[in-house]
C-alpha positions in Angstrom: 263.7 -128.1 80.5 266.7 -127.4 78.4 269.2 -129.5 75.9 272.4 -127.8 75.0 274.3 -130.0 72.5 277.2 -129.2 70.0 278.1 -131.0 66.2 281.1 -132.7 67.1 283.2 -131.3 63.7 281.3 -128.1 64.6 281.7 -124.9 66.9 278.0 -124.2 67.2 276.3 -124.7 70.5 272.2 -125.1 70.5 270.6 -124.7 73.0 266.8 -126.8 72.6 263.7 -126.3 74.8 263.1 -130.0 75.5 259.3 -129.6 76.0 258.5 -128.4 72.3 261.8 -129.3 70.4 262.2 -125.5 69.5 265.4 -123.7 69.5 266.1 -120.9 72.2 269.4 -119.8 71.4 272.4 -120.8 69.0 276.2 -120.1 70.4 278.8 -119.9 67.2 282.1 -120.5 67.5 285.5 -120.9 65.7 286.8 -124.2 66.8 284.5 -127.6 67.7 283.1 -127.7 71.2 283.6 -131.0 73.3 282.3 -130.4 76.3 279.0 -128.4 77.9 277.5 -127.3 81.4 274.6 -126.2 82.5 275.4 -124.1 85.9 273.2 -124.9 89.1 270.5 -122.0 88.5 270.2 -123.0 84.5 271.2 -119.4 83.4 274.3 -119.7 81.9 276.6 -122.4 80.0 279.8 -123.2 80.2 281.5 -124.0 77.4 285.3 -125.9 76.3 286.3 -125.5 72.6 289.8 -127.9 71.3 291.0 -124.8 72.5 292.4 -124.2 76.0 289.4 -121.6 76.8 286.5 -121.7 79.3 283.6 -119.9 78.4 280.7 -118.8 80.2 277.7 -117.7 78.1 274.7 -116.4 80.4 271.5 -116.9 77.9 269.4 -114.4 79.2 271.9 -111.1 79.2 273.9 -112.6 76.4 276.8 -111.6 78.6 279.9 -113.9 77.5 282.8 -114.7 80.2 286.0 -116.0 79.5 288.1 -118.5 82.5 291.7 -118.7 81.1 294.7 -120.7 82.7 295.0 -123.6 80.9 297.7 -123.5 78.3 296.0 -126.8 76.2 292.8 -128.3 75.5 290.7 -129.0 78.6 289.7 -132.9 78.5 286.7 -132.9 80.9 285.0 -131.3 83.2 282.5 -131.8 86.4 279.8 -129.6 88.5 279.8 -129.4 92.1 276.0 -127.8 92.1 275.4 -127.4 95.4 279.1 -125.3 96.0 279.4 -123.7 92.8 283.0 -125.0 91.9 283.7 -126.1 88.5 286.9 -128.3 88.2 288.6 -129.0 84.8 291.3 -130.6 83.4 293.6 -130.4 80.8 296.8 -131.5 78.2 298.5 -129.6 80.1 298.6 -131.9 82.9 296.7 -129.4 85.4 293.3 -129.8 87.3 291.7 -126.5 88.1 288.9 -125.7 90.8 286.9 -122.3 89.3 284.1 -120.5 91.5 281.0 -119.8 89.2 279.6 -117.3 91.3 282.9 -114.9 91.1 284.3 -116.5 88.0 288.0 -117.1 89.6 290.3 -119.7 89.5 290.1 -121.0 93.5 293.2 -124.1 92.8 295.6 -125.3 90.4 297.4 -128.5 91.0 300.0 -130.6 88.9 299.7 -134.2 88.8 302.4 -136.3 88.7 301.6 -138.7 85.9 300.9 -135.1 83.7 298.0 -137.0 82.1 294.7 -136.3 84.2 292.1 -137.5 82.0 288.7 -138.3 84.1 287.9 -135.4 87.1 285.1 -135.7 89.5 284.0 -133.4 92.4 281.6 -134.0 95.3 278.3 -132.2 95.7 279.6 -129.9 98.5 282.3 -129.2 96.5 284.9 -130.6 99.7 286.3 -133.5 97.5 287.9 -133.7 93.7 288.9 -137.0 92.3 291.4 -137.5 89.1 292.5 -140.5 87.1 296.0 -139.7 86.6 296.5 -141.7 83.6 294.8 -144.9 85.3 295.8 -143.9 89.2 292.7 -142.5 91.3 293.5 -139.6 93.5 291.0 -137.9 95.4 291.4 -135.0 97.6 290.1 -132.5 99.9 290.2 -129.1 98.6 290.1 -127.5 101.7 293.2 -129.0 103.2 294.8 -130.3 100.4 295.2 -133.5 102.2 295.0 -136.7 99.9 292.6 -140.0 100.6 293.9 -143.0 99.7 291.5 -145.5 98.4 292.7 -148.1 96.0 295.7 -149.0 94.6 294.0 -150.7 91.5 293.9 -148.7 87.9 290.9 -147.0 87.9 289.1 -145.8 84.9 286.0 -143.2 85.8 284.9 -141.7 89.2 281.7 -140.5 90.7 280.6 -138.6 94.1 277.2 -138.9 95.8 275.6 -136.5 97.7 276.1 -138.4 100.8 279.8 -138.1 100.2 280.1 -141.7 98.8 282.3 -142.4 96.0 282.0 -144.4 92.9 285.1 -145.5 91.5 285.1 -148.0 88.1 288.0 -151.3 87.8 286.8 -151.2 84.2 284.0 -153.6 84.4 283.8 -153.5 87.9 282.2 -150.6 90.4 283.6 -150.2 94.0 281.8 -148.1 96.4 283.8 -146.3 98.9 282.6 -144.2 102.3 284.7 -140.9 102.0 284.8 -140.1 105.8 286.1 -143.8 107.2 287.5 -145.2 103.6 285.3 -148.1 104.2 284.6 -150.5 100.9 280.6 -150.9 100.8 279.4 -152.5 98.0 281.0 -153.8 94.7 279.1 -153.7 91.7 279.8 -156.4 89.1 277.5 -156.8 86.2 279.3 -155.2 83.1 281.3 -157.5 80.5 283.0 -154.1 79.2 285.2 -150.7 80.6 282.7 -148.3 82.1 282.6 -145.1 80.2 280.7 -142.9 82.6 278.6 -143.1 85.9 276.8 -140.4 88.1 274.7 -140.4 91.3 270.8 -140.1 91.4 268.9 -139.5 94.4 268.7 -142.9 95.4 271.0 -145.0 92.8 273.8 -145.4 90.8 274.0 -144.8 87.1 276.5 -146.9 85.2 277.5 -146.9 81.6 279.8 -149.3 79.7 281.6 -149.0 76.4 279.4 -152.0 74.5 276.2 -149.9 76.2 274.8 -151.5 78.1 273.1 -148.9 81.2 272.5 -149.9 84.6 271.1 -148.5 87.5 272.3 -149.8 90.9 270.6 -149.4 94.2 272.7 -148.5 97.8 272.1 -152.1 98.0 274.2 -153.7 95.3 271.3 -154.6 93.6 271.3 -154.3 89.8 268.4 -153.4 87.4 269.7 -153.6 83.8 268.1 -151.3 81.5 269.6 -152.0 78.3 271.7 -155.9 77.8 272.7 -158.2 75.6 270.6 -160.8 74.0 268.0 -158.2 73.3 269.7 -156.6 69.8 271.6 -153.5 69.6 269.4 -150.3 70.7 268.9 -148.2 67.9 266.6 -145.7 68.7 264.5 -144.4 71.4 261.9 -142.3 72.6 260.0 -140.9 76.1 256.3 -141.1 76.7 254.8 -137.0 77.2 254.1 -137.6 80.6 257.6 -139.3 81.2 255.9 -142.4 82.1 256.7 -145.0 79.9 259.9 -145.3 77.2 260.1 -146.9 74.0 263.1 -148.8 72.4 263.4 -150.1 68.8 266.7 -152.8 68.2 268.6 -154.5 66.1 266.4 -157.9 66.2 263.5 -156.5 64.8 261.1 -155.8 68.2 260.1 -152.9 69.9 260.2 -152.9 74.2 257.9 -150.6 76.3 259.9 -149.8 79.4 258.8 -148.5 83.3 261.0 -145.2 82.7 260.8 -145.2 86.8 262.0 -149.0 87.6 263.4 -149.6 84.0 261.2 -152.6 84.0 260.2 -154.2 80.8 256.3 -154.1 80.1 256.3 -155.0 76.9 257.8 -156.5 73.8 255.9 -155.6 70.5 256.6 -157.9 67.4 255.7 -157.4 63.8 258.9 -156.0 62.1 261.4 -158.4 59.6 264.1 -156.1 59.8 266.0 -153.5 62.3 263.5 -151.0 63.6 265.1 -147.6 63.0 262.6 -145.0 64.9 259.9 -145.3 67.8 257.7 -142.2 68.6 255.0 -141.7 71.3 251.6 -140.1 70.3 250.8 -137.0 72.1 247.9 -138.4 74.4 250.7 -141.4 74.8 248.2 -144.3 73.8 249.7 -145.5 70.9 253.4 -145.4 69.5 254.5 -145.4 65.8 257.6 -147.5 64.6 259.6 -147.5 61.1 261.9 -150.1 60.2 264.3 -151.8 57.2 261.3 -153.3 56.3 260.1 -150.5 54.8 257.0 -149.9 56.5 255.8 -148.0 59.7 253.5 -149.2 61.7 251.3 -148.1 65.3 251.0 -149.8 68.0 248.4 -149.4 71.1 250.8 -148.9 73.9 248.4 -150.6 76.1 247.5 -153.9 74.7 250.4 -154.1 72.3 248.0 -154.5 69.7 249.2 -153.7 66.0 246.8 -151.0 64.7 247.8 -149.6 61.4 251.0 -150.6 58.5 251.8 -147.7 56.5 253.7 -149.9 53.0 257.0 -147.2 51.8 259.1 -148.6 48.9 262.0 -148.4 50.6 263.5 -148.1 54.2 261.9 -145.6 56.0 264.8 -143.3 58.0 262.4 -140.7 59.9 258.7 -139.9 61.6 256.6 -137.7 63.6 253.4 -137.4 64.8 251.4 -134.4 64.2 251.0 -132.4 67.6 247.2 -133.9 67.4 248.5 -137.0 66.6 245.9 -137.2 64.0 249.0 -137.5 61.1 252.0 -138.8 60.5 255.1 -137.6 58.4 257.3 -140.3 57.7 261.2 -139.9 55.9 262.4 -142.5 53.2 265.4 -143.5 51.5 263.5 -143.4 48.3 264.1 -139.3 48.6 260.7 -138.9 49.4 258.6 -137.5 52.7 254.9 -139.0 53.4 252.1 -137.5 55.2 249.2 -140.4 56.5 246.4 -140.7 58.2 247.4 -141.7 61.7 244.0 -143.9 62.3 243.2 -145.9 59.0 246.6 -145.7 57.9 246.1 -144.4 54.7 248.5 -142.4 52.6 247.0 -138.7 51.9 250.7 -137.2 50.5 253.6 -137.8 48.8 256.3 -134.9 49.1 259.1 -135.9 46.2 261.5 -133.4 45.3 264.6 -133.5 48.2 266.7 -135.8 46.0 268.1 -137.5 48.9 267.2 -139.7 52.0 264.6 -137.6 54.1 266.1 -138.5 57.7 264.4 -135.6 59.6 260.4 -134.4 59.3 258.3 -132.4 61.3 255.4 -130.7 61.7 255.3 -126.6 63.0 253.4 -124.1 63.0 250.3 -126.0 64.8 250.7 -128.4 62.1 249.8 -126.3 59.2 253.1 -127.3 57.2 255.5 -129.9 57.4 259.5 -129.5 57.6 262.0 -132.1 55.8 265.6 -132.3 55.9 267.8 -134.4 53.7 270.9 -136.0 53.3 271.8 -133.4 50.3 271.7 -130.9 52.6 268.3 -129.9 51.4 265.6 -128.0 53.3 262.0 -128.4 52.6 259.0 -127.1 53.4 255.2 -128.3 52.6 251.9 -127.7 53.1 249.9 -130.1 55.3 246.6 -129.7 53.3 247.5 -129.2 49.9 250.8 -131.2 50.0 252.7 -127.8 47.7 256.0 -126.8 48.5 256.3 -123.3 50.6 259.9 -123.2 50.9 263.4 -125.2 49.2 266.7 -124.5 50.5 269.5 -125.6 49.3 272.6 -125.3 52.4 275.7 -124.5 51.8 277.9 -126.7 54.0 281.2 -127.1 55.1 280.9 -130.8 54.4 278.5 -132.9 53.3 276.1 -134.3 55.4 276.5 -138.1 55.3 273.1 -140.1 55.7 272.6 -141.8 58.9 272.2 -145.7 59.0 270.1 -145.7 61.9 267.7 -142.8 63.6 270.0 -142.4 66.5 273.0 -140.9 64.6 271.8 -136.8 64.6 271.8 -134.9 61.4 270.6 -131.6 61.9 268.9 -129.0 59.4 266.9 -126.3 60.4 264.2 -123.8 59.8 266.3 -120.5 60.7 269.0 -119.4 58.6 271.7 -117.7 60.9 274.2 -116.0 58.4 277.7 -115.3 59.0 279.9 -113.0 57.0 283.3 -114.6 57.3 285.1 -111.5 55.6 284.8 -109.7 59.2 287.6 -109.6 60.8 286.4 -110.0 64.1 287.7 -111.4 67.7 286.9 -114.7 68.8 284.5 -113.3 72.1 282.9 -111.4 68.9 282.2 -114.4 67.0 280.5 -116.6 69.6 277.3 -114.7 69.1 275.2 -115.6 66.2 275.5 -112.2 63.3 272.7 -110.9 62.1 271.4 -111.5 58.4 272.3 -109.8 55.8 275.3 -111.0 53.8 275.1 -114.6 51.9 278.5 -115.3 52.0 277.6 -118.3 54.3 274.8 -120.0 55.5 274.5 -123.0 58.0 271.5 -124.8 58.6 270.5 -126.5 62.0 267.6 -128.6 63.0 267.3 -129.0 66.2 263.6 -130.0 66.2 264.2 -134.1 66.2 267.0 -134.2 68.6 267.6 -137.8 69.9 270.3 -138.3 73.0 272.5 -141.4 72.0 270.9 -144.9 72.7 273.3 -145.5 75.4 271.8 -142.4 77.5 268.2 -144.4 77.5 265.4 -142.3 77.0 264.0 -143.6 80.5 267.1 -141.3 82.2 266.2 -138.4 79.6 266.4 -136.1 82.2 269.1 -137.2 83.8 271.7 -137.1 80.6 269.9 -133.6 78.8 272.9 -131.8 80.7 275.6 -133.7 80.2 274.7 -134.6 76.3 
């Protein structure tokens, strides 16, 4: 039900309802956040900054905890749900075991290599795994007795519920039974290192560095949901009722996938150039598409049929359905946003004025006015009916924001101003709570109504990757 997701140059956590795309709450602080946790009951976060601090941020009392011990910057972390144990690792060549319900430190441990850089822990919370540098060494906390599995370099591990254990050769995925250390099944269908893998409730999930995303059953069989020969994915979207996902690529064609099997249903054709966005309607009959070929175009999810081609004069970077899906707002690279007519196609609005690509639109406020963000930094905001501008925002960023080639590369804007008066001298634990308005010393703007999880986390595991995005 929730997305919690951080700018990587940024410390600002948001947290996203991932039902309506609105914001529930945003986290600020000083230094860029790398890695974020739901814990098992989904009422707090836990948080690592480039810093050497946990921190656990419950989002309904707004109470803030802090989990100190490491003396460098924690490098990843893992959730044993059912047990409660977080375990972390760090520079500082220590993995730690934390209990979430009485926020202590349970075990520290030096490793001998000093360079634990991938942890894992089981469900239960009786077993931790480390890649100490490339050696796997997994362990039971209780008795601090060590089980030897492999002698290969290992590059990622992962624990299933049934206290199996997944550990990756780099392109290759051995499957180990904890209790007897019994090889079962080896997994070989990846050209490139695996990145990152985690247990469903009845497969494997598997993730390699040129993404390509697998899903393996107990049985060693493979169903590929994203390979070669099929383009580079570039963006992607899930159906409302989670049915059915969408996938624009590189060569120009648009697949309909079974988001339960990862089958292919369908391959839709009609672009000449790199499709750059795919969106479901809300009654999820018929999909919209934009592309390098400047146009968008729908599509009856059904048939496959072509229905409407909306013409833009340039490369169209952005689009949305209305919530009735009765209109369209598309984004340009000729600076300009465009409202249309989802069923005839026709154009009813142009909306010129952002002097920049328009790579995020929306519609709010039961699709009385429509929301555009632009590369400038630029925030806009227009009147569905009359097409007049309500609101223009200039932001004044850190940086600038660059312009995204494709859809799936986030730039965020927003349509709440959280203001920060940076002449307070105030204490870090201080700052991680957004500050009321009131000064306009500085002002960062934040979309978060658009968000897309990276291609290689495929919109048919949405739910799956929204807490560990």
């Amino acid at each position: 039900k929730m997305l919690a997701f951080s700018l990587k140059k940024r410390g600002i956590v948001r947290i996203i309802n991932s039902k309506n795309n609105t914001e529930i709450e945003a986290i600020c602080f000083n230094d860029p956040v790398h890695h974020i946790k739901f814990t098992p009951d989904s009422k707090s976060l836990i948080i690592a900054s480039t810093n050497d601090i946990l921190f656990i941020h419950e989002l309904a009392g707004k109470e803030k905890r802090i989990l100190a011990g490491h003396t460098k910057p924690i490098r990843n972390m893992c959730l044993a749900q059912e047990a409660w144990l977080l375990v972390t690792c760090s520079e500082d060549g220590t993995v730690r075991v934390w209990n979430l319900q009485n926020k202590k430190e349970v075990k520290v441990k030096k490793y001998d290599n000093n360079d634990p850089r991938i942890v894992g822990i089981s469900p239960n919370g009786t077993y931790i795994g480390v890649i100490d540098n490339t050696t796997l060494k997994v362990t039971n906390i209780l008795t601090d007795k060590r089980i030897h599995l492999t002698n290969k370099p290992s590059t990622n591990v992962a624990f299933s519920p049934e206290n199996r254990v997944a550990v990756a050769h780099y392109n290759l995925i051995q499957i180990f039974e904890l209790a007897t250390r019994e090889k079962l099944q080896l997994f070989d269908g990846h050209s490139t290192p695996i990145n990152f893998m985690m247990f469903t409730k009845n497969a494997l999930v598997s993730l390699s560095s040129d993404s390509v995303l697998c899903l393996w059953d107990y049985n060693g069989s493979r169903l590929p949901l994203m390979g070669k020969g099929n383009g580079k994915v570039l963006c992607h979207s899930l159906s409302e009722d989670g049915k059915i996902a969408i996938t624009g690529s590189s060569d120009n064609s648009i697949r309909l996938w079974n988001a339960t099997t990862g089958g292919l249903l369908k391959r839709l054709k009609g672009h000449r150039s790199p499709v750059t966005v795919v969106r479901f309607s809300p009654n999820n009959k018929i999909a919209l598409s934009g592309s390098e070929d400047d146009t968008v175009r729908t599509w009856d999810i059904f048939t496959g049929t072509m229905l409407t081609t909306m013409k833009h004069p340039a490369e169209v970077a952005a689009a949305a359905f209305s919530s009735d899906g009765r209109l369209i707002i598309s984004g340009c690279r000729d600076e300009c946003a465009r409202i249309w007519c989802t069923e005839s196609g026709k154009l009813i609005h142009t909306l010129e004025g952002h002097g920049a690509t328009v790579n995020i639109v929306f519609f709010s406020e039961k699709d009385r006015v429509v929301k555009c963000g632009a590369a400038n930094s630029t925030y806009r905001v227009w009147n569905t009916e009359s097409g007049k501008t309500l609101q223009a925002v200039r932001a004044e960023l850190e940086e600038e924001v660059p312009t995204p080639k494709y859809n799936h590369e986030l730039q965020f804007y927003c349509d709440t101003v959280c203001v920060v008066d940076k002449s307070k001298n105030l204490p870090d634990i201080k700052r991680t709570a957004v500050f009321p308005t009131g000064s306009t010393r500085h002002v960062t703007f934040i979309d978060c109504s658009n968000v897309n999880v990276k291609p290689r986390s495929l919109a048919a595991l949405f739910e799956v990757f929204t807490e560990e995005s």
